[in-house]
Each structure stands twice: as structure tokens, then as C-alpha cells.
C-alpha positions in Angstrom: 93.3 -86.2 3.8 92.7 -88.7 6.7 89.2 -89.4 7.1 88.3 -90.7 10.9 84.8 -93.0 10.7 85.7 -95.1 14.1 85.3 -93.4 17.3 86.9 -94.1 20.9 84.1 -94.3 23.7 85.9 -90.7 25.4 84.8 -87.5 26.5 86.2 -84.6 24.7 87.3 -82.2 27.5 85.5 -78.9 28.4 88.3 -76.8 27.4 88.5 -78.2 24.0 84.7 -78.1 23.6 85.0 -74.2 24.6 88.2 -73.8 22.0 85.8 -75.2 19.3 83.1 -73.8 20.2 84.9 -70.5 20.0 86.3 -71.4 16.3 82.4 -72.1 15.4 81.2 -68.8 16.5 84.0 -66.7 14.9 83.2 -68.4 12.0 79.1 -67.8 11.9 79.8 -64.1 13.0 82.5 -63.6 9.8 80.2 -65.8 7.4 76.3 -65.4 8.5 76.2 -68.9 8.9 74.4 -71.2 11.3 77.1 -74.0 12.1 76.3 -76.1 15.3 78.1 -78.1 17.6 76.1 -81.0 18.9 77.7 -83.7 21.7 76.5 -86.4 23.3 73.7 -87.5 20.7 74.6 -91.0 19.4 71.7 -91.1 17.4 72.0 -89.1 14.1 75.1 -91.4 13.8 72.8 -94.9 15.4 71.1 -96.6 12.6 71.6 -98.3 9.2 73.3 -94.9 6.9 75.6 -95.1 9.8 76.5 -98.6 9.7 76.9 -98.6 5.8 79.4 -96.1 5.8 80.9 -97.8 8.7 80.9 -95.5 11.1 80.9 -96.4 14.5 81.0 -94.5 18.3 79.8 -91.1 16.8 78.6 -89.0 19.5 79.7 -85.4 18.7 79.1 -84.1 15.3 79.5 -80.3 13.5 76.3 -79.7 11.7 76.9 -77.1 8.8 73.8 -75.0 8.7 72.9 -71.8 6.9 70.3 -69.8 4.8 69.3 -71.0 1.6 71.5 -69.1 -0.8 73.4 -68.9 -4.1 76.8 -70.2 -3.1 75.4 -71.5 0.6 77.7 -74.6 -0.1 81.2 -73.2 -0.8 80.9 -71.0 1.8 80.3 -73.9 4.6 82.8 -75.8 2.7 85.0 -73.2 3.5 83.9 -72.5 7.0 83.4 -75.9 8.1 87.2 -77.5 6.5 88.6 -74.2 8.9 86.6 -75.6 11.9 88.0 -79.0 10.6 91.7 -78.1 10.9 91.0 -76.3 14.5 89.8 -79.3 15.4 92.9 -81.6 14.6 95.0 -78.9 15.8 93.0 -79.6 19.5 93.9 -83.1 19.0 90.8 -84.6 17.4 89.7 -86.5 14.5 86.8 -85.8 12.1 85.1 -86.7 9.0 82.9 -85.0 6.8 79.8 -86.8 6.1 77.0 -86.1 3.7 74.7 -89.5 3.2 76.2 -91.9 6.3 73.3 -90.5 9.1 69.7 -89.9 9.7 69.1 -86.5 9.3 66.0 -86.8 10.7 67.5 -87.6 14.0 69.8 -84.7 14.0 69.5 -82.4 17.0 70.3 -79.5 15.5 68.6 -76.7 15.0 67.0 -75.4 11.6 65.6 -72.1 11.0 62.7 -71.3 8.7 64.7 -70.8 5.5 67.7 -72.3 6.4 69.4 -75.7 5.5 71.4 -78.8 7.0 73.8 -79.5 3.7 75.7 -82.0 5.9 78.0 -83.0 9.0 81.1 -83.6 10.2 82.1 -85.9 12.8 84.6 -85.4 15.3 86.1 -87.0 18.3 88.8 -89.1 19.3 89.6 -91.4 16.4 90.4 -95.1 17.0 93.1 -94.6 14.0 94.5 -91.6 12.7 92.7 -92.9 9.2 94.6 -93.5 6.4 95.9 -91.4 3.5 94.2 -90.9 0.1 95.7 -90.9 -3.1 96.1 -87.8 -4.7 95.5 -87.4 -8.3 98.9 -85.3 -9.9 98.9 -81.5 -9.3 99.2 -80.6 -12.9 95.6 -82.1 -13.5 94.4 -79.4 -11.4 95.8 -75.8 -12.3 96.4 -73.9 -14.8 99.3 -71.1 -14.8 102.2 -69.7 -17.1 105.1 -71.9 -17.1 107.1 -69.7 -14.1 104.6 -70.0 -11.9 104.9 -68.0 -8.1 106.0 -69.9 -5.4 103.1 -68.6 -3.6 100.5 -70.1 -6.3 102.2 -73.5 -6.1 102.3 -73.7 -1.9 98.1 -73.1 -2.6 98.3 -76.2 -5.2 100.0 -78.4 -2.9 98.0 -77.7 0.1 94.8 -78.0 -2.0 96.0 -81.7 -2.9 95.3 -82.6 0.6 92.0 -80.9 1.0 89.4 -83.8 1.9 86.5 -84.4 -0.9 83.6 -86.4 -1.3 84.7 -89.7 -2.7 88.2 -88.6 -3.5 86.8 -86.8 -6.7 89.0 -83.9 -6.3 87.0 -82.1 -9.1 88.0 -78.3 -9.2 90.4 -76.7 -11.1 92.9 -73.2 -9.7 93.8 -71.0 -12.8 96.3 -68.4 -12.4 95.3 -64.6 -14.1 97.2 -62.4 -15.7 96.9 -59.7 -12.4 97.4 -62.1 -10.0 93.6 -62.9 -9.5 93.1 -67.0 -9.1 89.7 -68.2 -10.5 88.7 -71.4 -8.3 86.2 -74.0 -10.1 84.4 -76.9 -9.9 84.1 -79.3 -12.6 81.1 -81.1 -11.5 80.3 -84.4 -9.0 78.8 -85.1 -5.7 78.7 -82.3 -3.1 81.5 -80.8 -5.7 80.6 -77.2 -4.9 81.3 -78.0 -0.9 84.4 -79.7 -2.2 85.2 -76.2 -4.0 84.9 -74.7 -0.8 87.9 -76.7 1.1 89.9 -76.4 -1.0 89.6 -73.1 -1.7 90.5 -72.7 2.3 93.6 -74.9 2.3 94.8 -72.9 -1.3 94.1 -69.6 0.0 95.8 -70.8 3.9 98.8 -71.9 1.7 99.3 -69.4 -0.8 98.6 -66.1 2.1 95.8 -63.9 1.2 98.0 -60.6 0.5 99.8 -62.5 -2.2 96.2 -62.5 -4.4 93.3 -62.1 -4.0 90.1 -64.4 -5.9 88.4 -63.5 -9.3 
């Protein structure tokens, strides 16, 4: 849970862009999403927002775009923290940012009937960031007392799932048929914050040991 708001002045290489782009794609095609790629534009990332939320050297952004839908926000959560983790895996950094730019200014493209819910930088960090308290596990589950391994690999990996302002506001409940009910318990952009963590769980804990209620 590292988040990356100072940027190196550096190219990110062809054949990383292509990787990611890649990731991007698979994901709209499996999701029905719009999610965008956009390099070389300093200027969603140029003006005050920006400089309040100190961010600085933003040049390349993922812009998490879809249709206007029931559930619209989990599901780019979701989509956009898997693009997230490709991209540290190429060796960038990134942040997910939802007030800290001009939207306006945002060269990406939305559709009649679609929506920009919010961005994420990425590029070459000047730091790796630095790590954010977690609050305790226990806080955010509930399960019997003998617990599967598999449920609590999910609960650890959803401790480091980024969310707006550190709220880590959902809860993971264990069912009786091995079902796990996800939830948020309300906050900012908490439904988005749902979604990443329900990536990370679900990464963790290995889709054919449940499957979601």
C-alpha cells in the first residue's frame, strides 16, 4: 500500500507501454469497460488539484472509464487495482487518484453515457512511497473460529489493498457454503475501495476455493 505522487522526468519504454497496454485491453474485453491509457499529457496532472495533493512530474495516467451502471465503481476498482499490480510487476509506480487533477484537462475519451470515476497515475516513482498503517485484520472479517487457510491468505492480502484515505472501510464475511459476502461500510469512493480489495482477496484466497455471494 505504497502510494507513488512524485514522478522521475523518464520515458516509460515501448515494450512496457505495449505490456500494459495489453493488461488494459484484456481487461475492457472481460469487464465491458472503457479504461484508457493516456502518456505524455502533463496537463490533467499541471495545475492547482495537482499541486495540493502534491503531485508532481505526472505525465502518464490510467483513466478508469465505463458506462453509467449499478456497480460501475467496484467493477473499475477491481479492473483498475489488476492493471495496478501489472504495472509494478513492469517495474512502475502508481497511485490512484480521485480529486488531485483537472478533469477537465483529461485527454481521454468519454462516450455518450459513460463516466470518468477517476485515475491512476503511473510512471517511474522518485521513491518507492512509503507504507500505510493497516488497521488489525480482525476489524475486518467475520468467520467461525477455525477459519480456512485460504479465507485468511484473502484477509491478509486485502490489508494491503490501497484505499482512499486509508479508510479501509469493507468488511469479508465467511458463509456457511463457502460463499464470502464482500461489503462496504460507507466513505469516500468506498465502493471503488470495495472493488480492490475484493481483487487482492480473491488473488490471495484462489477463485476455486469459493466463489462470492
Amino acid at each position: 500500500r505504497h502510494s507513488v505522487r512524485r514522478y522521475e522526468d523518464k520515458p516509460i519504454e515501448s515494450e512496457t507501454l505495449n505490456a500494459l497496454r495489453a493488461e488494459i485491453a484484456a481487461c475492457n474485453e472481460e469487464s465491458g469497460l472503457n479504461i484508457q491509457l493516456v502518456t505524455n499529457e502533463p496537463e490533467a496532472f499541471g495545475g492547482r488539484m495537482a499541486h495540493y495533493g502534491k503531485f508532481s512530474g505526472v505525465s502518464n495516467y490510467i483513466a478508469l472509464v465505463g458506462k453509467k451502471q449499478p456497480g460501475l465503481d467496484e467493477k473499475l476498482g477491481y479492473y483498475g487495482e489488476r492493471i495496478v499490480l501489472k504495472a509494478q510487476m513492469l517495474g512502475l509506480n502508481t497511485c490512484w487518484v480521485a480529486m488531485s487533477y483537472s478533469r477537465g484537462k483529461s485527454r481521454c475519451n468519454v462516450q455518450k453515457g459513460e463516466k470518468l470515476v477517476l485515475v491512476i497515475s503511473v510512471g517511474f516513482g522518485a521513491s518507492q512511497g512509503h507504507p500505510h498503517k493497516s488497521r488489525a485484520v480482525e476489524e475486518l472479517y467475520s468467520a467461525p473460529d477455525s477459519a480456512p487457510e485460504w479465507f485468511m491468505r484473502g484477509m491478509q492480502a486485502a490489508l494491503l489493498a490501497p484505499t482512499a484515505m486509508n479508510q479501509q472501510k469493507f468488511k469479508f464475511t465467511l458463509c456457511a457454503d463457502n460463499t464470502v459476502k464482500a461489503e462496504s461500510t460507507g466513505g469516500f469512493y468506498s465502493k471503488v475501495d470495495l472493488g480492490i480489495a475484493k481483487y487482492h482477496f480473491e488473488t490471495a484466497a484462489g477463485k476455486e476455493n469459493f466463489r462470492w455471494a
